[in-house]
C-alpha positions in Angstrom: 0.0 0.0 0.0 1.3 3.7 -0.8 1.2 5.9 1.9 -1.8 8.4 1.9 0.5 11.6 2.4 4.4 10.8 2.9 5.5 12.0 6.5 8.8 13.0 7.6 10.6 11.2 10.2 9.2 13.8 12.7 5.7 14.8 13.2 3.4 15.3 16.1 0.6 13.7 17.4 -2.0 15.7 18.6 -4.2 14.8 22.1 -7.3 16.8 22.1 -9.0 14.5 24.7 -8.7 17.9 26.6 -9.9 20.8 24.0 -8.0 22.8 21.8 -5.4 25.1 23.3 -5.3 28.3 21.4 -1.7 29.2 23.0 -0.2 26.5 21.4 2.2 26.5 18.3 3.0 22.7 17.3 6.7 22.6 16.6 6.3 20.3 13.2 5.0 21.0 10.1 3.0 18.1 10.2 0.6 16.4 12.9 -1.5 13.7 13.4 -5.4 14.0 14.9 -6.2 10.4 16.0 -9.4 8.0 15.8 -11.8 7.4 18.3 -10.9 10.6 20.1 -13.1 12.9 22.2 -12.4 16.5 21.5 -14.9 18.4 23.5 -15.3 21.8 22.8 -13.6 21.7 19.3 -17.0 21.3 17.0 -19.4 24.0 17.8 -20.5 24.9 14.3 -24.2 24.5 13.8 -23.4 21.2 11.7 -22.2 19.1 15.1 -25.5 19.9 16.9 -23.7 20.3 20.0 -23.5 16.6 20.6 -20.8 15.4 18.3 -17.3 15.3 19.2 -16.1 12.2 18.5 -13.6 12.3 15.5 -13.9 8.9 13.7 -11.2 9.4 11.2 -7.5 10.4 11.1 -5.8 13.7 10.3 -2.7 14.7 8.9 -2.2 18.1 9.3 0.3 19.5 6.7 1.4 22.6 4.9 -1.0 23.3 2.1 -0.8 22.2 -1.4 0.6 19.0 0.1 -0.3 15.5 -2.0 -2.2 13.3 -1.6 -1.9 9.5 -2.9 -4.5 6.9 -3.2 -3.3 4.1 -1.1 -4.1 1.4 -3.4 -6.0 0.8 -6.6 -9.3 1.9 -6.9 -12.4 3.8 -8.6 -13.5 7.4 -7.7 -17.2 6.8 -6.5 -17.5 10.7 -5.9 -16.4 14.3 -5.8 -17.8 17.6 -4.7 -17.6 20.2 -1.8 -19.1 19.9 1.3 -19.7 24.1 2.0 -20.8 24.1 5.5 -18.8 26.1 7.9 -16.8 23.1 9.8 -17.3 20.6 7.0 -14.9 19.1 4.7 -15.2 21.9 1.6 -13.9 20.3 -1.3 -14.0 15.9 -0.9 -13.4 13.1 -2.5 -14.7 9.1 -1.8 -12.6 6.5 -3.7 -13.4 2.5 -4.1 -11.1 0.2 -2.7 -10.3 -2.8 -1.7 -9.1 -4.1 1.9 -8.4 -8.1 2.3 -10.7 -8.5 -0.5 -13.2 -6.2 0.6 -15.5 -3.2 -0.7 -14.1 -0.2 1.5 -14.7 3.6 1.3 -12.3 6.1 1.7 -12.8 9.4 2.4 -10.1 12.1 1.5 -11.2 15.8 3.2 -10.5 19.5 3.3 -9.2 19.3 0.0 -8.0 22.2 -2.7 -10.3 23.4 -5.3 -8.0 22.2 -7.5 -8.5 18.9 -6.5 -11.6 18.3 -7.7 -10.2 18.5 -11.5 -7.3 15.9 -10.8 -9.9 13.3 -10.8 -13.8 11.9 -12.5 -15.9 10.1 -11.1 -15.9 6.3 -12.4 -11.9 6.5 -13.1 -9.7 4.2 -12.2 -6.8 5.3 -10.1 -3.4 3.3 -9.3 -1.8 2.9 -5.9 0.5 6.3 -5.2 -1.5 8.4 -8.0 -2.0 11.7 -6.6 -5.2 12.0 -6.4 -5.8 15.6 -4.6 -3.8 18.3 -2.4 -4.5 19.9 0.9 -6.6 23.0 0.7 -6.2 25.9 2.7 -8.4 27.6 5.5 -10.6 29.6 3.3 -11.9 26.6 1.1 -11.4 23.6 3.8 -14.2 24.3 5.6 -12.3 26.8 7.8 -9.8 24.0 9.4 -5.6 25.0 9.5 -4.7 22.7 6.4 -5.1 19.1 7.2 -6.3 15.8 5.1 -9.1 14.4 7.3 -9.0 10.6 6.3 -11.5 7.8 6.8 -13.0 4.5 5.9 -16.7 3.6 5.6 -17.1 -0.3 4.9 -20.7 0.5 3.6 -21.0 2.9 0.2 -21.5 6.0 1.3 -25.1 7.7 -0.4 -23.4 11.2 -0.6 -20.2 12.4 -1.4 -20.0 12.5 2.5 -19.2 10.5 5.6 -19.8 11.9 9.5 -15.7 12.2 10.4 -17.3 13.2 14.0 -20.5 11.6 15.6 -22.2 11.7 19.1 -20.4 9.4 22.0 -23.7 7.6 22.0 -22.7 6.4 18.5 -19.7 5.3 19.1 -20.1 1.5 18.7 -22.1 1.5 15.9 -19.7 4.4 14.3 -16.4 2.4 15.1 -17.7 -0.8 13.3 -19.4 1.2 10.1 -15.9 3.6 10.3 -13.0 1.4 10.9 -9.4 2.6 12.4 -7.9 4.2 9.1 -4.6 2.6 10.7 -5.4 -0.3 9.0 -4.3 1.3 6.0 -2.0 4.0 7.2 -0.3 2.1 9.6 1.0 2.4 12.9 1.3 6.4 12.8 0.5 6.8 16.6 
């Protein structure tokens, strides 16, 4: 499998089991945001309800423009921008296959530009770039980041929930499995 974005030796992991902290300057260019993580305080636009803050995919924060590769063969089921404030702006769901398995993944907070590297129905290879990181202004307001995440049931809509209620956690962690299984041991 390629890897979805290529890290450097060095990155940080984020914990944000606590909240956000404004002070803070992370030291690397690139981060992790893990799965299954609480982060209370951190989705207040009207599209989390209040209720949902836990993040059911992974993000690699990185500088903007960065690539992004498909991590194996597959077919681009959809494309298109998800505009709410706090959503994933410009998105795109790709076909694979995982131990001879249907799966969905969802690459997020993509660049405009994006959305012309690829068609829906097309074939891509394993390591094709398939998108770059977009910036605040089109992301859905986040610092630039690739929010990543599997569905193994075809998603209706070019969309997935990346953060759902703790009440939905069993179901969500079963539908939305640890994107580590593709990625790795990042964390």
């Amino acid at each position: 499998m390629a890897e979805v974005v290529i890290l450097p030796e060095d990155y940080w992991v984020f914990d944000f089991t606590k909240g956000e902290d404004p002070t803070f300057e992370c030291p690397f260019p690139y981060q992790i945001g893990r799965y299954d993580e609480v982060r209370p305080g951190m989705y207040t636009q009207e599209l989390f309800e209040g209720t949902r803050d836990l993040h059911i995919g992974i993000d690699i924060g990185t500088p903007v423009g960065e690539p992004i590769h498909a991590f194996g063969p597959g077919i681009v089921h959809s494309k298109g921008i998800n505009p709410e404030p706090g959503s994933y702006g410009p998105t795109i769901i790709i076909q694979h296959e995982h131990e001879g398995k249907p799966i969905w993944a969802l690459y997020g907070h993509l660049s405009m530009e994006s959305l012309d590297m690829v068609q829906v129905g097309e074939s891509v290879e394993e390591g094709q770039v398939v998108a770059t990181v977009g910036d605040k202004t089109v992301n859905g307001g986040w610092a630039p980041h690739l929010h990543f995440q599997l569905s193994w049931e075809e998603p209706i809509v070019n969309d997935m929930p990346g953060v759902v209620s703790r009440e939905d956690r069993e179901w969500a962690l079963l539908q939305y499995p640890d994107p580590r299984i593709i990625l790795g041991p990042i964390y």
